[in-house]
N, C-alpha and C positions, 0 to 999 in steps of 0.2 A: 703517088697515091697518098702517100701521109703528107706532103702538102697541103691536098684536099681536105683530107680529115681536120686537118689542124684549122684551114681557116671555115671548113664548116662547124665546128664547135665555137671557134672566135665568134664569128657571124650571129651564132643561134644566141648563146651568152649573149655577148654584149647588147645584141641587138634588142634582144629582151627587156634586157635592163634598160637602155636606150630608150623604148616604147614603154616601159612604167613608168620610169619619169616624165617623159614626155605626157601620159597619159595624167598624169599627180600634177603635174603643173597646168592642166588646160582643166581639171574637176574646179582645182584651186581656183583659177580665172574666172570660172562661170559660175561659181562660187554654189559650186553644190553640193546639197547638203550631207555630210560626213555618215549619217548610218546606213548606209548603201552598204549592201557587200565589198564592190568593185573598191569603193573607197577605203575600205576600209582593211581589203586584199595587199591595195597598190602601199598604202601610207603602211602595213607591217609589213612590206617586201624589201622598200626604199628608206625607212625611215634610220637604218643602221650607216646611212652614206649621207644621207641629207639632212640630219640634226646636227652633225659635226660641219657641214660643208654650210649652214646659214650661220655658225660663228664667222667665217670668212666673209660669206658672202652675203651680205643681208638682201631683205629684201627693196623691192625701189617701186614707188604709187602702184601698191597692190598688185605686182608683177612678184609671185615668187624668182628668183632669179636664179637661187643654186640649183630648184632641180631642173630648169631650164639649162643651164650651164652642165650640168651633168648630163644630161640627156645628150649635148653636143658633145661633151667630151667622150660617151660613149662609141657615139659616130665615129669621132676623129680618130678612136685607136683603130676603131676596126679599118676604118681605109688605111691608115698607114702600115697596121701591122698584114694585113695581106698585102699589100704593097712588098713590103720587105718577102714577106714568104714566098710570092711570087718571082724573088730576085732584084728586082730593086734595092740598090746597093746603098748601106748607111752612109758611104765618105761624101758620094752626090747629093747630098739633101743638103739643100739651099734653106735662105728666111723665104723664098718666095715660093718654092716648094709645099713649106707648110701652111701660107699663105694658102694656096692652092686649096690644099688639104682640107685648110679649115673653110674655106669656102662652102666648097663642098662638102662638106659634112652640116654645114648649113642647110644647103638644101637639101639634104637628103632630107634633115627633119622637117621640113617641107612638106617633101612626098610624103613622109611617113605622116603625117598630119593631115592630107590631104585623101590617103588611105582611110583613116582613123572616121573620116568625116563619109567619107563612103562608105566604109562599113554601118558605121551607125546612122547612117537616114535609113539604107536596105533594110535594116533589122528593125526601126522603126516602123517601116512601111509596113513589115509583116508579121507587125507584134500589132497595128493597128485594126488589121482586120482577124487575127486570130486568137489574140488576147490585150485589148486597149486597157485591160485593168489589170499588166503584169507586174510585177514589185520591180525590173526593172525602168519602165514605162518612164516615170519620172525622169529617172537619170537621165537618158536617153533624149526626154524633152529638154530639161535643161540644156544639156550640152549642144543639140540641132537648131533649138528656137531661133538662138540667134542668126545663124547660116539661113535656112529656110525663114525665117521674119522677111528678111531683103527680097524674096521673090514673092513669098504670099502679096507684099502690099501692090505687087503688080499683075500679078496673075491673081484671077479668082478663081476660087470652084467654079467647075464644070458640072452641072446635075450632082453638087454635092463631093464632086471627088476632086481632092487635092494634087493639084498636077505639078507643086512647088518642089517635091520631091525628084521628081522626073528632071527637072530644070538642073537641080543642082547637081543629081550625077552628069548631066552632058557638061556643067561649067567645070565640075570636077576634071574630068579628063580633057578637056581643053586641056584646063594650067596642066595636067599632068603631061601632054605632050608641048606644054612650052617648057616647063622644067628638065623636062628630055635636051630639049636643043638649047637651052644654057648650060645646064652640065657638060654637053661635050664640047662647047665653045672656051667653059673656062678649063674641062683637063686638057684641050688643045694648050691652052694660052700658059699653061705651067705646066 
């Protein structure tokens, strides 16, 4: 029972923190602009771990990298430290082991990216027809444009309605069930 508890406060924490950086480095990428709430939420949540950690880590062609690197390293405690809580014994842990690890915890920022992109087209869609002029609206286009840009140029409106959104939750869950059958191929493999 306090197993439980301990790796569901692990999970909730880190994974949090996990998903704001994740989130801080993909506003930064699409380079959107800073008086947003969200942004300006995530950058006073994070900025106490990621202004120390771009001394280290600078960044590389407009790729922030620390909080990208943070957001991974979030992952990685959480799989290894439930691992351990679960029993998983410290003397067994191998370099391919955390190879493993780090892997995976790749891709989970993946999924949680891929989450992140489904969330926001859904809310998109239904901030479209029930408020196209919300103060979040912007954000939202920015971040999607680019995702949904690839299918508009190939699907057009139908009578007016955009069916690009549609397209990309069915591409979404694809990769999310290839992502499925690569993570249990590589925790088999380590």
């Amino acid at each position: 029972m306090s197993n439980q508890i301990l790796i569901f406060l692990l999970e909730t924490v880190l994974g949090l923190f996990s998903l704001a950086c994740l989130l801080r480095f993909y506003l930064q990428l699409f380079r959107v602009h800073y008086d947003n709430p969200l942004s300006k939420f995530l950058i006073a949540v994070t900025n106490f771990i990621v202004l120390p950690t771009r001394r280290i880590i600078p960044s590389w062609k407009g790729f922030d990298l620390s909080t990208f690197i943070l957001a991974w390293v979030g992952q990685f405690l959480i799989m290894v430290s439930t691992s351990f809580i679960q029993g998983y014994e410290l003397d067994t842990v191998s370099g391919n082991t955390m190879v493993g690890f780090g892997l995976l915890s790749l891709l989970e920022l993946v999924r949680l990216t891929l989450y992140i992109v489904m969330a926001m087209v859904i809310v998109q869609g239904i901030l479209s027809w029930i408020n196209p002029y919300s103060p979040i609206a912007p954000l939202l286009a920015s971040f999607t444009h680019p995702i949904l840009g690839i299918f508009q140029r190939f699907i057009p409106p139908i009578a007016n309605v955009d069916l690009s959104p549609l397209f990309v939750l069915v591409a979404v869950q694809l990769l999310l069930m290839v992502l499925t059958g690569l993570q249990q191929e590589i925790a088999v493999l380590f």
